[in-house]
MILODO-256562 format. One record per residue: residue number from 1; residue in three letters; x negated, y negated, z negated of N, C-alpha, C, O in turn. Coordinates in nm, 2 decimals, always signed. Each point is the difference from the previous one (the first is absolute). Layout:
<pts>
@seq = NUM, type = ala, n.u = X, n.v = Y, n.w = Z, ca.u = X, ca.v = Y, ca.w = Z, c.u = X, c.v = Y, c.w = Z, o.u = X, o.v = Y, o.w = Z $
...
</pts>
This chain:
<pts>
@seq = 1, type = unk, n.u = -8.77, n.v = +3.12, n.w = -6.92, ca.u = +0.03, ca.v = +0.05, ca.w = +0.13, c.u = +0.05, c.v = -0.12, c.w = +0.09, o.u = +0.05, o.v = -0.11, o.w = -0.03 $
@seq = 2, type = unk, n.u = -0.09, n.v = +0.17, n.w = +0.15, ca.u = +0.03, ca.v = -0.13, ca.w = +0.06, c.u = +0.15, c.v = -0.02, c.w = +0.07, o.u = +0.06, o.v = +0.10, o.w = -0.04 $
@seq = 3, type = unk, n.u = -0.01, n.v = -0.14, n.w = +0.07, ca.u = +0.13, ca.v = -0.02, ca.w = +0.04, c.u = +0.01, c.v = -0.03, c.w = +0.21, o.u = -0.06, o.v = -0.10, o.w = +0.06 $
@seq = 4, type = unk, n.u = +0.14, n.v = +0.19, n.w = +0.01, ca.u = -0.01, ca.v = +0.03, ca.w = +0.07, c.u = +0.09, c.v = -0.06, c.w = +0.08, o.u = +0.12, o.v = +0.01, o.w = -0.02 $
@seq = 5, type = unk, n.u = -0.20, n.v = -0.13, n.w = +0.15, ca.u = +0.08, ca.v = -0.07, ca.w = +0.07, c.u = +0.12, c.v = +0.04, c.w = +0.05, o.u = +0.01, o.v = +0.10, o.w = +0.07 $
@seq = 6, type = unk, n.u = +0.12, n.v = -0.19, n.w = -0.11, ca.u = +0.08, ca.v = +0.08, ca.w = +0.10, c.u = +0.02, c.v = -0.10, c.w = +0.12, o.u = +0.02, o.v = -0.12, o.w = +0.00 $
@seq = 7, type = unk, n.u = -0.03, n.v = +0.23, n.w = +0.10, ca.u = +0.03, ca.v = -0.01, ca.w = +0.15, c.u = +0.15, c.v = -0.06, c.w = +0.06, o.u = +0.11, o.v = +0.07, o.w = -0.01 $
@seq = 8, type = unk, n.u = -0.12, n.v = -0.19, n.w = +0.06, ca.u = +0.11, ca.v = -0.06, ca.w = +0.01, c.u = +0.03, c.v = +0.02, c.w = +0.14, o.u = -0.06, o.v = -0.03, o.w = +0.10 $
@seq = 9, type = unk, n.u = +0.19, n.v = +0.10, n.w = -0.12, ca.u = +0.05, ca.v = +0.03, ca.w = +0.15, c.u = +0.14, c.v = -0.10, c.w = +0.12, o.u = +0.12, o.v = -0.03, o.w = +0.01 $
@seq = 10, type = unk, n.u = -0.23, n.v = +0.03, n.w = +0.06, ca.u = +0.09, ca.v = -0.09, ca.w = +0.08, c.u = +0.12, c.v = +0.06, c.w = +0.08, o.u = +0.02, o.v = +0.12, o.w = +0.01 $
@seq = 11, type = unk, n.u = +0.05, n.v = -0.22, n.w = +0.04, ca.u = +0.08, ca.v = -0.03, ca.w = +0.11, c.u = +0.01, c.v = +0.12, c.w = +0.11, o.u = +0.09, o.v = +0.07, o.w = +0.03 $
@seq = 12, type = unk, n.u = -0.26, n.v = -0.07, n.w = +0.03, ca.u = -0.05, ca.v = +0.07, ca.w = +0.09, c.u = +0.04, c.v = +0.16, c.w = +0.01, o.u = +0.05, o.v = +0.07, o.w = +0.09 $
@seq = 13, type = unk, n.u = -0.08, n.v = -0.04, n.w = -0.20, ca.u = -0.02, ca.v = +0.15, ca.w = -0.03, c.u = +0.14, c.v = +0.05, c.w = -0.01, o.u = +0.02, o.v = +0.05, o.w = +0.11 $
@seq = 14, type = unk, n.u = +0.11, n.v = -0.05, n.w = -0.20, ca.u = +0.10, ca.v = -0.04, ca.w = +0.04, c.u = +0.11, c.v = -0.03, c.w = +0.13, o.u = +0.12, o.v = +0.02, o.w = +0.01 $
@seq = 15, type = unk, n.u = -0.23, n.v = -0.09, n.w = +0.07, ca.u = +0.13, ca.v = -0.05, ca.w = +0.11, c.u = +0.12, c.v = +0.11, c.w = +0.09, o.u = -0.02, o.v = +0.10, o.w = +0.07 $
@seq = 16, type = unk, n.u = +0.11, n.v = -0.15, n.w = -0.11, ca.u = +0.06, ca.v = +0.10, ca.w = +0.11, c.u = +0.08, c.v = -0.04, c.w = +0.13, o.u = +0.08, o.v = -0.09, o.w = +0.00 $
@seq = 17, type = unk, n.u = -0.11, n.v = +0.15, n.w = +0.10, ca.u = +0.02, ca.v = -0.11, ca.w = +0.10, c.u = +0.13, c.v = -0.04, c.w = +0.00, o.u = +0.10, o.v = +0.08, o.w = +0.00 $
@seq = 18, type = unk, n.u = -0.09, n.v = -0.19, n.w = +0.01, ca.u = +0.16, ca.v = -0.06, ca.w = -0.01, c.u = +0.05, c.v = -0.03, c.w = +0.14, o.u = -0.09, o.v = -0.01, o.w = +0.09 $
@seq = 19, type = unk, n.u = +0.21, n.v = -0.02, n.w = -0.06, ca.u = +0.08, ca.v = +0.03, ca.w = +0.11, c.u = -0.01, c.v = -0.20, c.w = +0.00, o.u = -0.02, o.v = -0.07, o.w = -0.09 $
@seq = 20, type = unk, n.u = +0.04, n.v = +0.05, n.w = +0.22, ca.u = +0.01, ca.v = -0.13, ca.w = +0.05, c.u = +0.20, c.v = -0.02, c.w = -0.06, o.u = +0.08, o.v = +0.10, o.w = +0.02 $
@seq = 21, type = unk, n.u = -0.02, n.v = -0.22, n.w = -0.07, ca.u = +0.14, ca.v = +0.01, ca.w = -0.03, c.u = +0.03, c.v = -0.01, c.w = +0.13, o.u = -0.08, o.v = -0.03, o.w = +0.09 $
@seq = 22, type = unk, n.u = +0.21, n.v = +0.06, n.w = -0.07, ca.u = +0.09, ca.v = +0.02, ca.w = +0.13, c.u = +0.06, c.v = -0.16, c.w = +0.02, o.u = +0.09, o.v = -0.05, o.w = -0.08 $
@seq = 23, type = unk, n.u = -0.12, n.v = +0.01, n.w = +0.14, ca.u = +0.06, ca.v = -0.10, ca.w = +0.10, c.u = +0.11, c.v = -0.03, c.w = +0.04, o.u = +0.06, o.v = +0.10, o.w = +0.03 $
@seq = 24, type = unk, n.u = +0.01, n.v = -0.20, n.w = -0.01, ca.u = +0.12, ca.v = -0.04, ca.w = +0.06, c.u = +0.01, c.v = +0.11, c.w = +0.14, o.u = +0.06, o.v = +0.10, o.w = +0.02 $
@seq = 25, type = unk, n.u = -0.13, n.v = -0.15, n.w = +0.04, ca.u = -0.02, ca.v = +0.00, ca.w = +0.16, c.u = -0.02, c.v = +0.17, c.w = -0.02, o.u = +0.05, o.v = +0.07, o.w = +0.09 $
@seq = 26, type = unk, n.u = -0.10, n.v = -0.03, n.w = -0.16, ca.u = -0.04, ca.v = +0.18, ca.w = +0.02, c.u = +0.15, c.v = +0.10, c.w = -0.08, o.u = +0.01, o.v = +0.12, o.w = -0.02 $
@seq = 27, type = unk, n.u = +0.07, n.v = -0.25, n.w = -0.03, ca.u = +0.14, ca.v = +0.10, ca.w = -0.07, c.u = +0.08, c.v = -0.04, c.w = +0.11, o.u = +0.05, o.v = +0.10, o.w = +0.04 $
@seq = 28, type = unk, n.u = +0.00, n.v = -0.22, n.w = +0.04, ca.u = +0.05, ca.v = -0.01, ca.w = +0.10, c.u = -0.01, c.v = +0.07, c.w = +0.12, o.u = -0.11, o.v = +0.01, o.w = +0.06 $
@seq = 29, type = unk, n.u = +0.19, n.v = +0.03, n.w = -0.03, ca.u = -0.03, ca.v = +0.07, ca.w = +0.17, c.u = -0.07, c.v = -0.08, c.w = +0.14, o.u = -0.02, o.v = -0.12, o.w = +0.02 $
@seq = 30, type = unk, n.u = +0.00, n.v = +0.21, n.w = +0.03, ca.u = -0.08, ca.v = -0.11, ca.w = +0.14, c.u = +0.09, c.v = -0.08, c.w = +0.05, o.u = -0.04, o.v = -0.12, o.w = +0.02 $
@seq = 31, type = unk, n.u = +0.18, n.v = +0.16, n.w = +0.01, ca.u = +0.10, ca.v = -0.07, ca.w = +0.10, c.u = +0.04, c.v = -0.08, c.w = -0.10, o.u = +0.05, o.v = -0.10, o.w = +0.05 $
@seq = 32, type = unk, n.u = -0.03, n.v = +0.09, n.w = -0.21, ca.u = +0.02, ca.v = -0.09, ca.w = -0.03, c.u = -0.09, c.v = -0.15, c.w = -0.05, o.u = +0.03, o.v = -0.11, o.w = -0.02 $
@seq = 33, type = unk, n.u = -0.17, n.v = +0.19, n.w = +0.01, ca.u = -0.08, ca.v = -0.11, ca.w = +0.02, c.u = -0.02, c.v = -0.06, c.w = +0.16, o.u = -0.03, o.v = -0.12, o.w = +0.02 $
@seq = 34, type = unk, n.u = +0.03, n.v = +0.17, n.w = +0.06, ca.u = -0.01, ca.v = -0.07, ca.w = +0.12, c.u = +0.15, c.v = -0.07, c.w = +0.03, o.u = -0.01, o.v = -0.03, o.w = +0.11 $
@seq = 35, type = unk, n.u = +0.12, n.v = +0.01, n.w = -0.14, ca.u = +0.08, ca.v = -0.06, ca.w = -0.04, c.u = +0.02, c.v = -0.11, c.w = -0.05, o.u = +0.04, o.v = -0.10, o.w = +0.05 $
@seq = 36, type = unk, n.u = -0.10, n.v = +0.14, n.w = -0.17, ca.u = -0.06, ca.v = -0.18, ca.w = -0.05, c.u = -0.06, c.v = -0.10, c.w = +0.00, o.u = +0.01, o.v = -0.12, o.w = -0.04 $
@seq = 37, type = unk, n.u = -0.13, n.v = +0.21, n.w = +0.11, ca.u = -0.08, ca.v = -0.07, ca.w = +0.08, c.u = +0.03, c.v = -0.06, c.w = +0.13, o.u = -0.07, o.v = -0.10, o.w = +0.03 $
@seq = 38, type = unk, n.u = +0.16, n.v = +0.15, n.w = +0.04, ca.u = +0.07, ca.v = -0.04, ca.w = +0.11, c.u = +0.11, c.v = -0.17, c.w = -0.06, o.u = +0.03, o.v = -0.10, o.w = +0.07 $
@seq = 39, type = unk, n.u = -0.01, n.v = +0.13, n.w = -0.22, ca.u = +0.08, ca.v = -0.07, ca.w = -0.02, c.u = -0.07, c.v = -0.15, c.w = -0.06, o.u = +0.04, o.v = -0.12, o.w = +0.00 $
@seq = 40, type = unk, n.u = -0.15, n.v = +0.16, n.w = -0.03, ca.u = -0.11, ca.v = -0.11, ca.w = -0.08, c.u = -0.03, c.v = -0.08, c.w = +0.15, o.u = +0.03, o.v = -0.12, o.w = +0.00 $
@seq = 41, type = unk, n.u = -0.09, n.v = +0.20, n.w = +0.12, ca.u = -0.02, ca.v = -0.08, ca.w = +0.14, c.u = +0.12, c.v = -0.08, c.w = +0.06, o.u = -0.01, o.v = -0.10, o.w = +0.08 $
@seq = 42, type = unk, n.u = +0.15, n.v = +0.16, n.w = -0.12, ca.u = +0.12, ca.v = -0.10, ca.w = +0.00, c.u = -0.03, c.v = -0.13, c.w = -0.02, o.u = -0.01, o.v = -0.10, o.w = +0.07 $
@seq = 43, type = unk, n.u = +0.02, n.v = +0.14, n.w = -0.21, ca.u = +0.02, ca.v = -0.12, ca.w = -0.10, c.u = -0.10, c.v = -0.10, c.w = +0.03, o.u = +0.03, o.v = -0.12, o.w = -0.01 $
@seq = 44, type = unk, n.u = -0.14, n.v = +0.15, n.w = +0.05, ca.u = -0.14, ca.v = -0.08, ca.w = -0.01, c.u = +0.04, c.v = -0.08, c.w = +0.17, o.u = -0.05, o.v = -0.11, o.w = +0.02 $
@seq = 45, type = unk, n.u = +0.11, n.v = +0.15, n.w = +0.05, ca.u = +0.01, ca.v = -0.03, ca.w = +0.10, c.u = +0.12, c.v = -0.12, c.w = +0.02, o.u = -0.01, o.v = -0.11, o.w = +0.07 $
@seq = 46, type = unk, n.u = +0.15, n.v = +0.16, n.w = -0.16, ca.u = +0.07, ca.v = -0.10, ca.w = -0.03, c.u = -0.10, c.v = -0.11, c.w = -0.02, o.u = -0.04, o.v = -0.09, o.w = +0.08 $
@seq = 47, type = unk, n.u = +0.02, n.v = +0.12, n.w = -0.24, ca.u = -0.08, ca.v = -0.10, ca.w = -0.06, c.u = -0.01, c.v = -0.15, c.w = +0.13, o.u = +0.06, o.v = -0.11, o.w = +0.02 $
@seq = 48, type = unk, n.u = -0.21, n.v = +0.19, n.w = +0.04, ca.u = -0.03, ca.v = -0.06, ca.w = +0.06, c.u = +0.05, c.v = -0.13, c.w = +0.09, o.u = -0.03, o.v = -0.11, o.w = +0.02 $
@seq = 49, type = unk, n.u = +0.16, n.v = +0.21, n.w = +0.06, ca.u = +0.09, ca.v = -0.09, ca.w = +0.08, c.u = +0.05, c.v = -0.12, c.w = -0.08, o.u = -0.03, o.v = -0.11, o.w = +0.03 $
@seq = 50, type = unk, n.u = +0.11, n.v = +0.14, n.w = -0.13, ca.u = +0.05, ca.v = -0.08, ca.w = -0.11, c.u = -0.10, c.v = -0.14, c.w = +0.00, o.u = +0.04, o.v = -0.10, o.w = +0.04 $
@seq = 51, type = unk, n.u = -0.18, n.v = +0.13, n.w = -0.07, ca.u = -0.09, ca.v = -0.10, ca.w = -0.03, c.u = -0.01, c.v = -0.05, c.w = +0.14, o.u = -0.05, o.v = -0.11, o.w = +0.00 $
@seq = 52, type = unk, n.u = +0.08, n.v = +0.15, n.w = +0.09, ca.u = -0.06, ca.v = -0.06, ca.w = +0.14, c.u = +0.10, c.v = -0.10, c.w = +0.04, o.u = -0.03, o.v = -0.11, o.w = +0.04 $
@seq = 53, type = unk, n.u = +0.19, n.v = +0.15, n.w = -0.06, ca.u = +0.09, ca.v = -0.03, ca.w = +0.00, c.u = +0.01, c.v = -0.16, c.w = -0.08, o.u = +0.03, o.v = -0.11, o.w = +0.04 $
@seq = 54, type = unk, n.u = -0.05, n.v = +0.15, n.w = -0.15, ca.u = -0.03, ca.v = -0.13, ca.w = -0.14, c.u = -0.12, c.v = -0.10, c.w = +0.09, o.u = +0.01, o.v = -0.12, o.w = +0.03 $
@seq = 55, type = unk, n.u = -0.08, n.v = +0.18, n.w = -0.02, ca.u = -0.13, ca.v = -0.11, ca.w = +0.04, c.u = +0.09, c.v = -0.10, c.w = +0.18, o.u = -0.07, o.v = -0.09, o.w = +0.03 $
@seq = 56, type = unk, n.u = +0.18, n.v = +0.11, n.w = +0.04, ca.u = +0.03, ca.v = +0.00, ca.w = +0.12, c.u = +0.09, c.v = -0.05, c.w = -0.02, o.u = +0.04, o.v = -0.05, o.w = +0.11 $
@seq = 57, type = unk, n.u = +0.05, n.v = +0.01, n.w = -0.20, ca.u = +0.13, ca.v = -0.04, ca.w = -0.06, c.u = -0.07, c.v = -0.17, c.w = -0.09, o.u = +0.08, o.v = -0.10, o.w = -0.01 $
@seq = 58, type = unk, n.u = -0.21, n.v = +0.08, n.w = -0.04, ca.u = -0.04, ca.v = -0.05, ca.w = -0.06, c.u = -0.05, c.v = -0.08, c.w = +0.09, o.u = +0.02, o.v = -0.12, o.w = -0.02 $
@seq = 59, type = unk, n.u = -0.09, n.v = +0.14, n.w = +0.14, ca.u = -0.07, ca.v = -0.09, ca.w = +0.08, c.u = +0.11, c.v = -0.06, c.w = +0.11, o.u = -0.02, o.v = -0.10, o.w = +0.07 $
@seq = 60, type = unk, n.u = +0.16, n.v = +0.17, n.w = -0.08, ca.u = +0.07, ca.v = -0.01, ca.w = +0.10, c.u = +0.08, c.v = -0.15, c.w = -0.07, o.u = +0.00, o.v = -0.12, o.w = +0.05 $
@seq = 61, type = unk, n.u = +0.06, n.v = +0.16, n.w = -0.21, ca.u = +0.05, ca.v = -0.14, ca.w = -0.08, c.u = -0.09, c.v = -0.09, c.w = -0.01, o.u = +0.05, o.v = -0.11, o.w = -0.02 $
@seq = 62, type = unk, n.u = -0.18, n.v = +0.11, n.w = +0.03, ca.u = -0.10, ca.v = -0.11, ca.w = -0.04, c.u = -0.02, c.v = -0.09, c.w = +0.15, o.u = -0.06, o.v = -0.11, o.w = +0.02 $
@seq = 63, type = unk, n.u = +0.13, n.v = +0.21, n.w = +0.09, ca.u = -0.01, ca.v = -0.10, ca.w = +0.11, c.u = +0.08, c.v = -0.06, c.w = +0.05, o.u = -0.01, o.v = -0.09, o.w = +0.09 $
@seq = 64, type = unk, n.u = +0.16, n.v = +0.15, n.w = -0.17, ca.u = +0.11, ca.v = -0.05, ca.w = +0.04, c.u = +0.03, c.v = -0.14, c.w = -0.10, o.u = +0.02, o.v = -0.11, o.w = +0.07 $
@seq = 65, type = unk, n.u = -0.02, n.v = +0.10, n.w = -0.18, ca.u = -0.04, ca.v = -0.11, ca.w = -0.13, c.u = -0.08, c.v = -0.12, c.w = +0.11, o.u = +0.07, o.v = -0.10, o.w = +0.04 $
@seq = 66, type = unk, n.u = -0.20, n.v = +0.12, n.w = +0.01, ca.u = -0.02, ca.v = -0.09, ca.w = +0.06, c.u = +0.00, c.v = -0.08, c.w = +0.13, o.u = -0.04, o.v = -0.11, o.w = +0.04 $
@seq = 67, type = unk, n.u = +0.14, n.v = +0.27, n.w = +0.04, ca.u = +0.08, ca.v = -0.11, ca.w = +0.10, c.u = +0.11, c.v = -0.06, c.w = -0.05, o.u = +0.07, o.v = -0.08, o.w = +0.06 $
@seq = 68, type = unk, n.u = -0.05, n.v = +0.11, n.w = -0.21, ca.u = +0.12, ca.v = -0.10, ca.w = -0.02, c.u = -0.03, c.v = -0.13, c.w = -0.05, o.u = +0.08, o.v = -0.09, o.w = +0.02 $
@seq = 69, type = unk, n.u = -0.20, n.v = +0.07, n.w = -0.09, ca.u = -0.07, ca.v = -0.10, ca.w = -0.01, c.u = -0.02, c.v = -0.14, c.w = +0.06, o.u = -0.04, o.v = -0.03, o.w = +0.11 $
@seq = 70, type = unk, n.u = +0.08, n.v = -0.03, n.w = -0.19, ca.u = +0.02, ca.v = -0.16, ca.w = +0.06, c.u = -0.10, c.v = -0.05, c.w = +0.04, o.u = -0.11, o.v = +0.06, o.w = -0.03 $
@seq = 71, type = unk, n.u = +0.09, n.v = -0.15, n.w = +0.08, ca.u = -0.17, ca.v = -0.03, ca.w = +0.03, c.u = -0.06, c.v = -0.09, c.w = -0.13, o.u = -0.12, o.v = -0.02, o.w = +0.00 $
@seq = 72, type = unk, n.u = +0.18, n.v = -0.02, n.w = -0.09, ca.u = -0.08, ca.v = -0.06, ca.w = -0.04, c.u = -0.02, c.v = +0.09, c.w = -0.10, o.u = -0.11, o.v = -0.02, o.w = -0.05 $
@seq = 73, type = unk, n.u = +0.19, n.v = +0.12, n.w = -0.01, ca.u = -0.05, ca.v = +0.18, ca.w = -0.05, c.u = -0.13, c.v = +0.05, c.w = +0.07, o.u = -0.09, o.v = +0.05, o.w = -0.07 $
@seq = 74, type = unk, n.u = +0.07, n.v = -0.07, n.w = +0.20, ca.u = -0.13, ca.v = +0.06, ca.w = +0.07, c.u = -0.09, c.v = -0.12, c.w = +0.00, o.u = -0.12, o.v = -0.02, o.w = -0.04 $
@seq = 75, type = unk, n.u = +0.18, n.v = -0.03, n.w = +0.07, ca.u = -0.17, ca.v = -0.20, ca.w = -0.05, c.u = -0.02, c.v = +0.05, c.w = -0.15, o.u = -0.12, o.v = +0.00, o.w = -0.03 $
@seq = 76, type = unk, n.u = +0.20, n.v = +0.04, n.w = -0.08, ca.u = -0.05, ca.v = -0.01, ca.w = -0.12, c.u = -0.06, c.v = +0.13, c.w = -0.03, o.u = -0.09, o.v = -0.02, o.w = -0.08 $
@seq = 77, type = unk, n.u = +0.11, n.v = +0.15, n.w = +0.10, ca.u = -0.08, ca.v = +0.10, ca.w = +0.00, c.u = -0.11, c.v = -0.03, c.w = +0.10, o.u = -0.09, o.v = -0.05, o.w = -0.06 $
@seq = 78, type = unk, n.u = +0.07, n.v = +0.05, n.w = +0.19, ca.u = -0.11, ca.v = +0.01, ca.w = +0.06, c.u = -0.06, c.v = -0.13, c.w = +0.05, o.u = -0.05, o.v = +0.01, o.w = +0.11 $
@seq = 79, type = unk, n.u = +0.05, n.v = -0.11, n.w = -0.15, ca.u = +0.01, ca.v = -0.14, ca.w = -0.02, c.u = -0.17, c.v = +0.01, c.w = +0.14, o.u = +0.00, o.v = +0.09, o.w = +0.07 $
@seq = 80, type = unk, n.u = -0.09, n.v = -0.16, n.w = -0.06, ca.u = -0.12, ca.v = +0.03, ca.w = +0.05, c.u = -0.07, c.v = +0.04, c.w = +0.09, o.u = -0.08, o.v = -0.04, o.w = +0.09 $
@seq = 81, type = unk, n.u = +0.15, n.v = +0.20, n.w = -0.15, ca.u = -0.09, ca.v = +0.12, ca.w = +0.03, c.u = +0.04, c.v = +0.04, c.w = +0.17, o.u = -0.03, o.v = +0.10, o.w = +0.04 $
@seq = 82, type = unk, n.u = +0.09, n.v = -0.17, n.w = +0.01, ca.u = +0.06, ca.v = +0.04, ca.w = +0.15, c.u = -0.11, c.v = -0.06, c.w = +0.09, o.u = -0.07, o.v = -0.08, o.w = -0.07 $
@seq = 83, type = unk, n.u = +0.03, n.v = +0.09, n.w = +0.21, ca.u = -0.09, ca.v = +0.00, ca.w = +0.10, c.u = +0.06, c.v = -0.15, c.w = +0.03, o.u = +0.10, o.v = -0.05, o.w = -0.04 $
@seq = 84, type = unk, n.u = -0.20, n.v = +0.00, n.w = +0.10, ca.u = -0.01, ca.v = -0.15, ca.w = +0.03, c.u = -0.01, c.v = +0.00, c.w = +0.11, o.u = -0.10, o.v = +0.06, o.w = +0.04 $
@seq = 85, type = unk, n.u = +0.17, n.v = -0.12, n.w = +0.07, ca.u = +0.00, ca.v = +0.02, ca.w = +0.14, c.u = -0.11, c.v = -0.10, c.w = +0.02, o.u = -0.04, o.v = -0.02, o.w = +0.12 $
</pts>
């Protein structure tokens, strides 16, 4: 006798539709997610000043250093490279 394929059953046949999981953003409330998001545009905003601030504080000491600079401090850094009347 012969012996009778068995039919292998997939995945497919089976499926049952499953639910997407629930999310941060979909258990929080609206006013509390627009909240945080309000608070993320804060911060990112700080941020920003902070760095603007840093980069303005840096160009401001790097010019003050070389008005303090003796001249032969600026002959030996920029020795040359100055216009030639």
């Amino acid at each position: 006798m012969a012996k009778k394929k068995q039919q292998r059953s997939t995945n497919e046949e089976f499926n049952v539709p499953k639910e997407k999981p629930a999310t941060l953003a979909d258990q929080l409330g609206g006013d509390v997610l627009a909240k945080l998001k309000a608070a993320k545009q804060d911060m990112v905003a700080d941020e920003k000043a902070k760095e603007e601030e840093r980069i303005a504080k840096a160009a401001f000491e790097r010019k003050q250093r070389e008005k303090n600079m003796s001249f032969e401090e600026l002959l030996n850094q920029y020795g040359d490279q100055g216009s030639k009347f």
